[in-house]
C-alpha positions in Angstrom: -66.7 41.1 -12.9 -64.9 44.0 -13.1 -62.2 44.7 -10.4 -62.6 48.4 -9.6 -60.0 48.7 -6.6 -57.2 49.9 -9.8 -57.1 50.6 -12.9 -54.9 48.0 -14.2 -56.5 45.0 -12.1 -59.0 44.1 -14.4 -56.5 44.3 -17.2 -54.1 41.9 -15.8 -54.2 38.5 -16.9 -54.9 35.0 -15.0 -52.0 33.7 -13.7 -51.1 30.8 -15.4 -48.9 29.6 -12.1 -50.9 27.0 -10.5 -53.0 28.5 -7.4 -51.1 26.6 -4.6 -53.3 28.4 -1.9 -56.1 26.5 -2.5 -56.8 23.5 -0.1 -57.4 20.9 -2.8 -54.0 22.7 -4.7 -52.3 22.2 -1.5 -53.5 18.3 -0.7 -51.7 17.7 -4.1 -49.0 18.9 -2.7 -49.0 17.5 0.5 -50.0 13.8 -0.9 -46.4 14.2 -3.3 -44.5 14.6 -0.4 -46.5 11.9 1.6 -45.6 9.4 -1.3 -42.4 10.1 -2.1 -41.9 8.8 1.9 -43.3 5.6 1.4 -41.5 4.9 -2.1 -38.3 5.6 0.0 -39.5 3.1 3.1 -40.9 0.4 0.4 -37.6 0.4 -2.0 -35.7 -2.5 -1.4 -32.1 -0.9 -0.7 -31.4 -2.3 2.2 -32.1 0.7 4.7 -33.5 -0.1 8.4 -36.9 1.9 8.3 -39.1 1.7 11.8 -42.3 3.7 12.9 -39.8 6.0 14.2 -37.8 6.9 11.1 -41.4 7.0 8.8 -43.0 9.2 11.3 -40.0 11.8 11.3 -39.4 11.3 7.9 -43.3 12.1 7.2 -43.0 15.2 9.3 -39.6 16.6 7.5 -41.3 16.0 3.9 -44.6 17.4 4.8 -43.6 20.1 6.6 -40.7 21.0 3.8 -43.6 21.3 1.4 -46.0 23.3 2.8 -43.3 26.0 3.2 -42.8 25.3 -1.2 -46.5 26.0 -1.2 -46.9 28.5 1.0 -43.6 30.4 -0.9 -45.0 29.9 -4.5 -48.3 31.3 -3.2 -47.1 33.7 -2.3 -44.9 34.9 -5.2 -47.5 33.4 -7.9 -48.6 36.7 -9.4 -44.1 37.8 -9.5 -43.7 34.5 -11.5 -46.4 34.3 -13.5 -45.5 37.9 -15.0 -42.6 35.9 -16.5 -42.6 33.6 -19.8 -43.9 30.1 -18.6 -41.1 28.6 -19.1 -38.4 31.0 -17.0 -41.4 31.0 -14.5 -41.2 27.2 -14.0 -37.8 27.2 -13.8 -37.4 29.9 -11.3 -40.0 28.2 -9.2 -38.5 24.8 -9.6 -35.2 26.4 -7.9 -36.5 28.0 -5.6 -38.4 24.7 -4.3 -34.5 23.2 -4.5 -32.9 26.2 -2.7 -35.6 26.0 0.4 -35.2 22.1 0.3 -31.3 22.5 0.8 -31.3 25.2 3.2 -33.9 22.9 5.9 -32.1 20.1 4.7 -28.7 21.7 5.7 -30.6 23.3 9.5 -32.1 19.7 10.0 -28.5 17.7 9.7 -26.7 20.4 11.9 -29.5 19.7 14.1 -29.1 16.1 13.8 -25.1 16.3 14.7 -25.5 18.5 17.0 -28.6 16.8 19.3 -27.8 13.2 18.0 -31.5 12.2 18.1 -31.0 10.4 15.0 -33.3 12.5 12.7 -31.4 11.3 9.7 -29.8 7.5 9.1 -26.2 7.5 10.1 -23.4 7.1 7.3 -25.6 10.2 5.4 -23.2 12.5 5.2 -24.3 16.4 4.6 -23.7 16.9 0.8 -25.5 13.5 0.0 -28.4 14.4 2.7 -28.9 18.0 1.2 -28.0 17.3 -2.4 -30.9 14.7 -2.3 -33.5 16.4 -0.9 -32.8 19.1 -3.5 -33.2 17.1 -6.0 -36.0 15.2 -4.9 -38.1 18.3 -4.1 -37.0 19.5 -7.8 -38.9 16.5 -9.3 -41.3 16.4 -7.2 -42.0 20.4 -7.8 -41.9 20.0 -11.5 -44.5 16.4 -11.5 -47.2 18.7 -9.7 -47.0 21.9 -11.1 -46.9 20.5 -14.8 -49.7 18.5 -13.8 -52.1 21.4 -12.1 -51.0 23.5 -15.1 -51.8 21.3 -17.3 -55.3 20.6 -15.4 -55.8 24.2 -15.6 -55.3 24.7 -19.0 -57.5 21.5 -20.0 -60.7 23.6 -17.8 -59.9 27.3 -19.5 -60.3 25.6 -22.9 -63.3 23.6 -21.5 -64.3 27.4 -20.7 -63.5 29.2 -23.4 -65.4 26.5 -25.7 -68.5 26.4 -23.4 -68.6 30.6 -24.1 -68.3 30.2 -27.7 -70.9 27.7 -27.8 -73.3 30.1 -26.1 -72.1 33.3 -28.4 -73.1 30.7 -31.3 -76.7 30.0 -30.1 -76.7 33.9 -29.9 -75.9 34.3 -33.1 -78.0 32.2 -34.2 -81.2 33.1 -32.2 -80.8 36.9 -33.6 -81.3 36.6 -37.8 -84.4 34.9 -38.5 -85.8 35.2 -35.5 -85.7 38.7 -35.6 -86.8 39.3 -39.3 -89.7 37.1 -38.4 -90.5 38.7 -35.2 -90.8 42.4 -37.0 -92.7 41.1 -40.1 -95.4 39.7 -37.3 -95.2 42.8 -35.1 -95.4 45.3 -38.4 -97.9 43.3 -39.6 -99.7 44.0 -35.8 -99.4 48.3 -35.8 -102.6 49.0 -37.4 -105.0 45.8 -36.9 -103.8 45.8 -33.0 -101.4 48.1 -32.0 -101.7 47.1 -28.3 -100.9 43.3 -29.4 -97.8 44.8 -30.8 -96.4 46.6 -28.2 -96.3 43.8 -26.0 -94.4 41.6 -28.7 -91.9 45.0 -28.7 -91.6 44.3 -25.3 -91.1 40.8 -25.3 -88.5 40.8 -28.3 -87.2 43.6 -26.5 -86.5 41.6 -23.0 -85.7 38.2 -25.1 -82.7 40.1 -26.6 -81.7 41.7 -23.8 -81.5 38.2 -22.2 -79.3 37.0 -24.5 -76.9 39.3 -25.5 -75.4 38.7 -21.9 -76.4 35.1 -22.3 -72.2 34.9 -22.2 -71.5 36.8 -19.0 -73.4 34.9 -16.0 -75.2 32.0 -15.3 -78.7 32.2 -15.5 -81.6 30.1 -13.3 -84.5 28.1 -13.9 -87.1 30.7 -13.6 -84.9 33.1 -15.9 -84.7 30.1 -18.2 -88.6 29.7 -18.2 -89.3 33.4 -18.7 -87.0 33.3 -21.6 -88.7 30.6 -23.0 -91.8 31.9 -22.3 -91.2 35.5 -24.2 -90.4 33.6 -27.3 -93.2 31.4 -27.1 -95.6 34.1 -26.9 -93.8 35.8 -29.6 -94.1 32.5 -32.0 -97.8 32.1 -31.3 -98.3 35.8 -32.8 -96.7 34.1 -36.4 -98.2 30.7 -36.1 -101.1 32.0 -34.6 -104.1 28.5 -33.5 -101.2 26.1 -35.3 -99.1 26.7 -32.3 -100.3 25.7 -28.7 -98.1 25.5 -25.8 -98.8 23.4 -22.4 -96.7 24.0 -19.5 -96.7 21.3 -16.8 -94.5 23.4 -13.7 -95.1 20.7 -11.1 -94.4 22.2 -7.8 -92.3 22.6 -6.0 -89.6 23.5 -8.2 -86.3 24.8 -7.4 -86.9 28.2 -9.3 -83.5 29.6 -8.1 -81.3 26.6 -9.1 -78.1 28.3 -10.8 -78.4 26.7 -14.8 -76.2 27.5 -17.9 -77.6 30.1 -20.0 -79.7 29.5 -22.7 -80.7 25.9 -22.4 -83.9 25.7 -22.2 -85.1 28.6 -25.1 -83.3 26.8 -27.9 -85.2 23.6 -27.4 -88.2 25.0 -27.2 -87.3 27.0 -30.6 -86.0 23.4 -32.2 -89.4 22.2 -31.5 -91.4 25.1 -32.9 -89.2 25.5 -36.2 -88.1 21.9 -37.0 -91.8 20.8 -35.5 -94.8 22.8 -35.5 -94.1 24.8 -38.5 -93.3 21.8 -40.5 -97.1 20.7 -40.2 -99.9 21.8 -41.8 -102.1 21.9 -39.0 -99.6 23.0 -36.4 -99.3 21.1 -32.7 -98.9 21.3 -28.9 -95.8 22.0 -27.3 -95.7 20.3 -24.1 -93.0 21.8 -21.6 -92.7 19.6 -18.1 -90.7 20.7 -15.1 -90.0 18.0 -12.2 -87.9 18.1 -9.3 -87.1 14.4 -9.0 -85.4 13.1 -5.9 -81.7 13.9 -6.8 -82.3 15.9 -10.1 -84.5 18.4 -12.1 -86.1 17.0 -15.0 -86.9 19.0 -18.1 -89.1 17.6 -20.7 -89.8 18.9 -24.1 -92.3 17.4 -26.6 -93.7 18.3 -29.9 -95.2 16.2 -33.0 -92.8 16.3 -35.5 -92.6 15.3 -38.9 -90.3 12.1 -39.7 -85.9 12.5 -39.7 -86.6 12.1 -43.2 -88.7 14.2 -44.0 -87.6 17.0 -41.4 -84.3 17.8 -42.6 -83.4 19.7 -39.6 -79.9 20.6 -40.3 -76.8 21.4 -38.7 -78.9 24.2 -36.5 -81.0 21.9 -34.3 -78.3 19.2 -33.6 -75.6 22.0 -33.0 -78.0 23.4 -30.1 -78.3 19.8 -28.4 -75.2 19.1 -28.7 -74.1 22.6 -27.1 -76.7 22.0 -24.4 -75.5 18.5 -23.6 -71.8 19.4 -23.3 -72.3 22.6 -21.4 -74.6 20.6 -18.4 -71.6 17.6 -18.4 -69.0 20.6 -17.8 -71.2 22.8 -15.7 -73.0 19.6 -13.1 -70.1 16.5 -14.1 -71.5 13.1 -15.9 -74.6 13.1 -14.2 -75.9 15.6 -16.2 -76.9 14.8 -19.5 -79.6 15.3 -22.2 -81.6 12.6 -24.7 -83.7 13.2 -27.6 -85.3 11.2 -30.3 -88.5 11.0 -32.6 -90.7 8.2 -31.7 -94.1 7.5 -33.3 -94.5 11.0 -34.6 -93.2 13.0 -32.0 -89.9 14.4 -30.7 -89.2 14.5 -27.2 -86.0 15.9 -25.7 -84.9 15.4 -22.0 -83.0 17.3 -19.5 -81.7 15.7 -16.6 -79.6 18.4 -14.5 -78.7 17.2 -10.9 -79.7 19.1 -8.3 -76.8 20.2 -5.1 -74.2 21.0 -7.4 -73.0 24.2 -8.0 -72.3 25.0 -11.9 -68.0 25.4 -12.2 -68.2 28.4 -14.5 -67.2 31.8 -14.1 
């Protein structure tokens, strides 16, 4: 969405810092610093380490980088105006500098108290020098790795919105040419028949062309599927019949991908019904199982062999099938296969999990 506080918001683009402000961001963070104490209390260099010393040593590290975090958060948007790689390197030192200057406060607190924060014999250059370096790894391991991460999930993104310009594109051509041949062939013999396939063609388009901008629902899905049904029927005319089993209740407002369920239901009308002399029934099944919502969509179709469905149909499932696993995670997946003279294709989308795009 837009951002219409200033005019040059919405222009600016996404950080590419990693967002430390975020809890899970900041858990990384925190669990760095956590394990670089125990590697320290488990190497075998011959230093005395007690309950004492770990639980001090916990509370230095910890605390030492929350304030990283909290800094980089902070200044994220200054950095991340900069080329990555001055950025990183600017961030990197100032981790270092903050290390060293709560290194340097903690041993003058140490030799001033004597309460034995610090192991005796560390002297101040090898005390502050350390932890400087140390935070500079440890800085660099987790930023490269939540950049990384966030590069891997815009791709995954950016892929995922390409895919669903494709099935666009490829709804538009030959749909449309045979959606106005059937409606121009309706304006004299039934001219209030062909309004309403204006209106549906109408609405279908309208659904897609922002089929890339937001996630859709079930019943959007449904309704979509629904127009172009009823606009398919006017072409095929008794060689098409549709059955829909909606077996209630159904979780009509579940947030879905866009465009999953309409190029299914076109796969099985132009790779199915169409392909047959005497037409078929498409049968379209909705169930809420107990952790998942089950789509199911069956259609007599003709042998692989004979079919010769092309690129087109197998480029939709496959589109489908990876936009569920990014948007719901593994448990989301899709099957299909022809079986005994029909072709049935499965949806299993779980239920409780909110889709990850944006």
């Amino acid at each position: 969405m837009a951002d219409l506080r200033s005019g040059t918001a919405a222009s600016e683009p996404e950080p590419w810092l990693p967002d430390l402000c975020r809890l899970p961001r900041l858990v990384v963070m925190l669990s760095m610093a956590e394990l670089i104490v125990i590697v320290l209390a488990l190497a075998p260099d011959g230093s005395a380490w007690n309950l004492s010393r770990f639980v001090s040593s916990s509370a230095f590290a910890l605390w030492l980088a929350l304030a990283i975090s909290v800094l980089l958060c902070v200044s994220r948007r200054q950095l991340s105006r900069l080329p990555p790689g001055l950025g990183g390197f600017i961030a990197t030192a100032t981790a270092a500098a903050i290390a060293a200057a709560v290194a340097a406060v903690t041993h003058w607190i140490d030799s001033v108290t004597g309460v034995g924060l610090i192991p005796a014999g560390t002297t101040f250059a090898r005390f502050v020098g350390g932890t400087a370096a140390i935070a500079i790894l440890a800085v660099s391991v987790v930023l490269r790795y939540l950049y990384v991460n966030d590069s891997w999930k815009a791709q995954v993104r950016a892929n995922a919105r390409a895919e669903v310009e494709a099935l666009q594109a490829r709804i538009k051509p030959h749909f449309l040419f045979n959606s106005m041949n059937t409606i121009a062939g309706l304006v004299r013999s039934d001219p209030a028949v062909a309004e309403r396939a204006v209106l549906d063609l109408s609405d279908l388009f309208r659904a897609a062309l922002g089929a890339s901008k937001s996630d859709s629902s079930l019943t959007e899905e449904v309704e979509l599927a629904e127009r172009y049904l009823a606009i398919e029927q006017l072409r095929l005319g008794e060689r098409l019949r549709v059955v829909w089993r909606k077996r209630e209740p159904l979780p009509w407002k579940m947030p879905l991908p866009r465009l999953v369920l309409q190029p299914l239901v076109e796969n099985a009308v132009l790779h199915g019904i169409s392909r047959l002399p005497g037409g078929g029934e498409v049968e379209i099944e909705l169930t809420q199982l107990s952790d998942h919502l089950l789509l199911r969509i069956r259609n007599p179709a003709p042998a692989p062999a004979e079919a010769r469905a092309g690129a087109g149909a197998r480029h939709a499932q496959h589109s489908i099938g990876q936009r569920l696993r990014y948007a719901y995670g593994p448990t989301a997946r899709m099957t299909a296969g022809w079986d005994g003279g029909y072709y049935l294709c499965e949806l299993h989308v779980p239920t409780g999990v909110e889709a990850q795009s944006r």
